[in-house]
N, C-alpha and C positions, 0 to 999 in steps of 0.2 A: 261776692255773688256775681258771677256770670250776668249780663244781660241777653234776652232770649232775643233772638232773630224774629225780626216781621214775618217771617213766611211759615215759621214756629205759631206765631199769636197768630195767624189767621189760619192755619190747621186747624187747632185747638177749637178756636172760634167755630168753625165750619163743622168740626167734627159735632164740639155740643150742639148745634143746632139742628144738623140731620139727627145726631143721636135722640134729641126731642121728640123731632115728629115721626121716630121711629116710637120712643113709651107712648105717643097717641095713636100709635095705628090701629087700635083695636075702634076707638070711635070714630075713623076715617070711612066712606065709602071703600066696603071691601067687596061687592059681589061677584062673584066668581073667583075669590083668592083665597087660597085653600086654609082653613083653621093654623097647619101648622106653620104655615109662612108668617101670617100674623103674631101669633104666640114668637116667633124668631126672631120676631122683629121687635119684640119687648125685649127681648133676652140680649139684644144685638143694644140694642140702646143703652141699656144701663151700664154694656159695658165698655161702649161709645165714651157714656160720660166719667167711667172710670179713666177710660185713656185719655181724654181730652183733658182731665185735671193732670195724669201725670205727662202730658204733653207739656201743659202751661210750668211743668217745674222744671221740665229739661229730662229726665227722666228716663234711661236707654229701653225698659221694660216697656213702659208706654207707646216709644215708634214702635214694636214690633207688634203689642195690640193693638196699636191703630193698623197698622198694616194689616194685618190679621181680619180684623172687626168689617174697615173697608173692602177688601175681595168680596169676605163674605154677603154683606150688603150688596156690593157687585153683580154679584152671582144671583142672588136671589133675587133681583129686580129687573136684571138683563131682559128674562121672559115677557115681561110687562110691555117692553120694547115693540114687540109685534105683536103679543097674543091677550093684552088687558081686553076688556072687553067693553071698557067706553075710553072716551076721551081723557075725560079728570087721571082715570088710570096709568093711561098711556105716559101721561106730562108729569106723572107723579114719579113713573119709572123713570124718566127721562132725565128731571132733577137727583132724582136717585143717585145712577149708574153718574151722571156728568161729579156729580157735587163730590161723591166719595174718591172719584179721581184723581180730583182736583186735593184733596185732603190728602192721597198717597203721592202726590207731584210735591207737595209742596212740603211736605213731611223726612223725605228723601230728600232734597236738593241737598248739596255739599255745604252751601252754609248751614243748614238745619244740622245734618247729621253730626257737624264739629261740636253743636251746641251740649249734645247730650250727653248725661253723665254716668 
């Protein structure tokens, strides 16, 4: 057995953890954030935490839904950036768009990508 790279087990890690507080966003301050964004973002979580378990096994299907899952999370939060409508919002986008980045940065580095099988 392969041992997984640090910057592997801190995707993973990253990934479950936004993928969490994306299946809580339905009981998050949402006002002004459209029904289907939320509903997406359940959708987007579970399958955050699908890819984050096959992240933790090395798993080549998994970087590409992480990468996949990340954009999209990306994408959908970016607007948050200028256009939420209170603060909490804003900082929630903000962890958002940074964290999932952080998740395709470190998912792709060349030691990770050797890792996977």
């Amino acid at each position: 057995m392969r041992s997984r790279p640090q910057s592997v087990t801190i995707a993973a890690t990253l990934l479950a953890l936004l993928s969490v507080a994306n299946l809580l966003s339905p009981v998050m301050p949402s006002e002004g954030v459209p029904a289907f964004v939320i509903y997406l973002g359940v959708v987007l979580g579970v399958l955050g935490l699908i890819g984050a378990g096959g992240l933790w096994v090395l798993k080549r299907w998994a970087l590409w839904l992480t990468i996949v899952v990340s954009v999209i999370n990306i994408l959908s939060a970016a607007p948050g950036l200028a256009f939420a409508p209170t603060p909490t919002l804003r900082v929630l986008a903000t962890i958002g768009v940074g964290g999932f980045a952080v998740v395709i940065l470190l998912a792709v580095l060349p030691n990770s990508r050797r890792a996977y099988t």
